[in-house]
C-alpha positions in Angstrom: 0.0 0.0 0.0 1.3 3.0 -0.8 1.5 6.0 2.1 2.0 9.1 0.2 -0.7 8.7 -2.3 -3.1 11.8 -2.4 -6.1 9.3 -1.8 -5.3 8.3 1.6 -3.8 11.9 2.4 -7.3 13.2 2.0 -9.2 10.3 4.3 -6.1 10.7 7.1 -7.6 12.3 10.4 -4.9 14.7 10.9 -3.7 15.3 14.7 -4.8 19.2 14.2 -8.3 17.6 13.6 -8.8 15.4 16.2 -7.5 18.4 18.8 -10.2 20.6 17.7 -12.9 18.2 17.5 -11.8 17.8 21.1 -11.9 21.3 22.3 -15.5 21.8 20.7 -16.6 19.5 23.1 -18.4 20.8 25.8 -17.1 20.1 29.8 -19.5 17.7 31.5 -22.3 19.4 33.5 -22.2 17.4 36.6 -20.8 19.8 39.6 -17.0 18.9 39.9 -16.7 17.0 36.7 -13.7 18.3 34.2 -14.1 14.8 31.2 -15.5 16.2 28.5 -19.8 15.9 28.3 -20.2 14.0 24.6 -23.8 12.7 25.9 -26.8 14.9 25.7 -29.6 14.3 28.5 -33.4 16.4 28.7 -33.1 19.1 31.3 -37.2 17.6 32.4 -40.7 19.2 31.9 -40.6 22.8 31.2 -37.5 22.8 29.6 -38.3 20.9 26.3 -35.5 21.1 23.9 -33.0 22.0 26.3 -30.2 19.3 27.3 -26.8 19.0 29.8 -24.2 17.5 28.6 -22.6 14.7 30.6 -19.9 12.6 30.4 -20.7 8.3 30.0 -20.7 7.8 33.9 -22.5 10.6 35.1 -25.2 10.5 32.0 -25.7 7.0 33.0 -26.8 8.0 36.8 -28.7 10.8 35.8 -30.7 8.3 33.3 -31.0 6.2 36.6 -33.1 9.0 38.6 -35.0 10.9 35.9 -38.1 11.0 36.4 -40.4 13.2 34.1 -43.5 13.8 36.0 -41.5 14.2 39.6 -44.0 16.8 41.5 -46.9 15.9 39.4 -50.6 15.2 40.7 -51.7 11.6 39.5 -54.1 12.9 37.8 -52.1 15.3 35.7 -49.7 12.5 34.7 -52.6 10.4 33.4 -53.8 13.2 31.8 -50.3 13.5 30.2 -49.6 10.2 29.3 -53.3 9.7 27.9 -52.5 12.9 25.4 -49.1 11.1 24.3 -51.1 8.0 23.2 -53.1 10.0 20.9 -50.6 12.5 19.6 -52.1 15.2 21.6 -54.7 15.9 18.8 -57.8 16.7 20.2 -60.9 13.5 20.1 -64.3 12.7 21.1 -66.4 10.3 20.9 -68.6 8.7 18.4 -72.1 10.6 18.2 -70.4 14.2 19.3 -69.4 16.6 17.5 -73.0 16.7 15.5 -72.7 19.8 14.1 -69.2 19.0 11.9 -71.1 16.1 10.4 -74.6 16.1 8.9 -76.0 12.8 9.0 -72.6 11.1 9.5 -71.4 12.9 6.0 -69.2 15.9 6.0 -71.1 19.0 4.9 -70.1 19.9 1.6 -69.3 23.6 1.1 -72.4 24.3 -1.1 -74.7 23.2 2.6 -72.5 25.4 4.8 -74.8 28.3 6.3 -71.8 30.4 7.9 -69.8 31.8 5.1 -67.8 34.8 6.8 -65.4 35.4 4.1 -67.7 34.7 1.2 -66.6 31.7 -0.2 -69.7 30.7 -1.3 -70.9 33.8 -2.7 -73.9 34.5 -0.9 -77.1 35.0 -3.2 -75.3 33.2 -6.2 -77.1 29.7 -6.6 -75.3 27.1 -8.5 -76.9 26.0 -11.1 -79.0 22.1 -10.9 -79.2 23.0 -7.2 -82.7 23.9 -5.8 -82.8 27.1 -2.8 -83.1 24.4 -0.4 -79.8 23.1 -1.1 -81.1 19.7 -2.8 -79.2 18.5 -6.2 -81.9 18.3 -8.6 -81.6 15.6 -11.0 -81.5 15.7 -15.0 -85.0 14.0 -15.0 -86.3 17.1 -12.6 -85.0 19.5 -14.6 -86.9 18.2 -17.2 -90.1 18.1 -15.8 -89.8 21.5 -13.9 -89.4 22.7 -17.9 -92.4 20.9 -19.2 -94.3 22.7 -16.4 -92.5 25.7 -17.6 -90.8 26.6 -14.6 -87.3 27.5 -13.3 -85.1 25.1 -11.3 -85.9 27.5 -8.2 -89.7 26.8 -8.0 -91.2 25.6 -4.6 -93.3 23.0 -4.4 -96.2 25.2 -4.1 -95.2 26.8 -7.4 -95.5 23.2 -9.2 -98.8 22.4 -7.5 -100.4 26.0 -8.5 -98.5 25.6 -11.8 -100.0 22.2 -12.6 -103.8 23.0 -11.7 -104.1 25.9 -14.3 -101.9 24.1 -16.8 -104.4 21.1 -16.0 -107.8 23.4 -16.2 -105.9 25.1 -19.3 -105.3 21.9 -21.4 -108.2 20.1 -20.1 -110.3 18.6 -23.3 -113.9 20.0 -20.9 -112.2 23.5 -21.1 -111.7 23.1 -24.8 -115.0 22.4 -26.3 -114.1 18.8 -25.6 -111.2 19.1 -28.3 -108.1 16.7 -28.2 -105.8 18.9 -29.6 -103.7 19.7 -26.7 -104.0 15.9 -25.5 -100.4 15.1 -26.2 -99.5 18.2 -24.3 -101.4 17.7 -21.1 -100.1 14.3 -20.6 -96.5 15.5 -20.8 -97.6 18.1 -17.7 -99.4 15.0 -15.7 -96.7 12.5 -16.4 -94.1 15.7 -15.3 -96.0 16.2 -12.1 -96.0 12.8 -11.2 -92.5 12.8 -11.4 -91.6 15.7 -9.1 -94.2 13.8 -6.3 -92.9 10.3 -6.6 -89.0 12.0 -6.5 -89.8 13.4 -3.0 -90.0 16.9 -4.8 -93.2 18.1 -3.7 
């Protein structure tokens, strides 16, 4: 092997090194001790983050009396330990908390009713979405239409709109002609529609 090659001069710990490594080494923290404190231990509770550096015999004695909750209530250290199991994020139990989930779904952003910065543009309604919030389907769309009315009609609306298209159309209100036959069963096959759909 050769000793002068520029390889192995680079890897070589050089003395100057290995003295300064030394010196950046803190002194042990234990009262009286002058080795050098290469292990890190938790100052406790209250001090989170913080650490004393001690040398291998005295980190080894300190790890023998720590104690973390010393001067704690039983109470508080269950209390403790219980949020450590869960990550201290917060939890409840199953049933609470109602008003986060409507009917065991999350509320979807179109259903929330308190809209402080405007999100949901209040007044704007999406369109295929009734007032009240329900989806309307493709199928209710179409009969709302062959009633003649918007996709924000109540339910009163359809059942006032379908009586006077009814007495309208009505082959008694026409002299007993059929001509608008076709029509009027489009409006009655509509109507039954929106009722059987939950609609109105």
């Amino acid at each position: 092997m050769k000793l002068d090659s520029k390889y192995f001069d680079k890897i070589r710990v050089k003395p100057a090194a290995e003295k300064r490594a030394a010196e950046q080494v803190p002194q042990c923290d234990w009262p009286d001790c002058p080795r050098p404190g290469r292990h890190k231990a938790p100052m406790g509770r209250g001090h989170e983050g913080k650490f004393y550096n001690y040398c291998p015999a005295h980190v080894q004695e300190y790890n023998k009396s720590y104690n973390y909750f010393a001067g704690m209530k039983d109470d508080e250290m269950a209390e403790v330990q219980k949020n450590a199991r869960l990550g201290d994020r917060p939890t409840w139990k199953l049933g609470q908390n109602a008003p986060f989930n409507a009917s065991g779904v999350r509320r979807k952003a179109t259903q929330m009713r308190d809209d402080p910065f405007g999100v949901n543009a209040a007044g704007v309604r999406t369109a295929g979405r009734h007032p009240s919030g329900r989806a309307l389907r493709a199928t209710e769309l179409k009969a709302l239409q062959t009633l003649g009315l918007e996709d924000s009609a109540t339910a009163d609306e359809v059942k006032t709109r379908y009586k006077t298209l009814v007495k309208r159309l009505h082959p008694d209100a026409n002299g007993g002609s059929r001509a608008n036959e076709d029509t009027l069963k489009a409006v009655i096959q509509a109507y039954d529609h929106l009722r059987a759909s939950g609609f109105c």
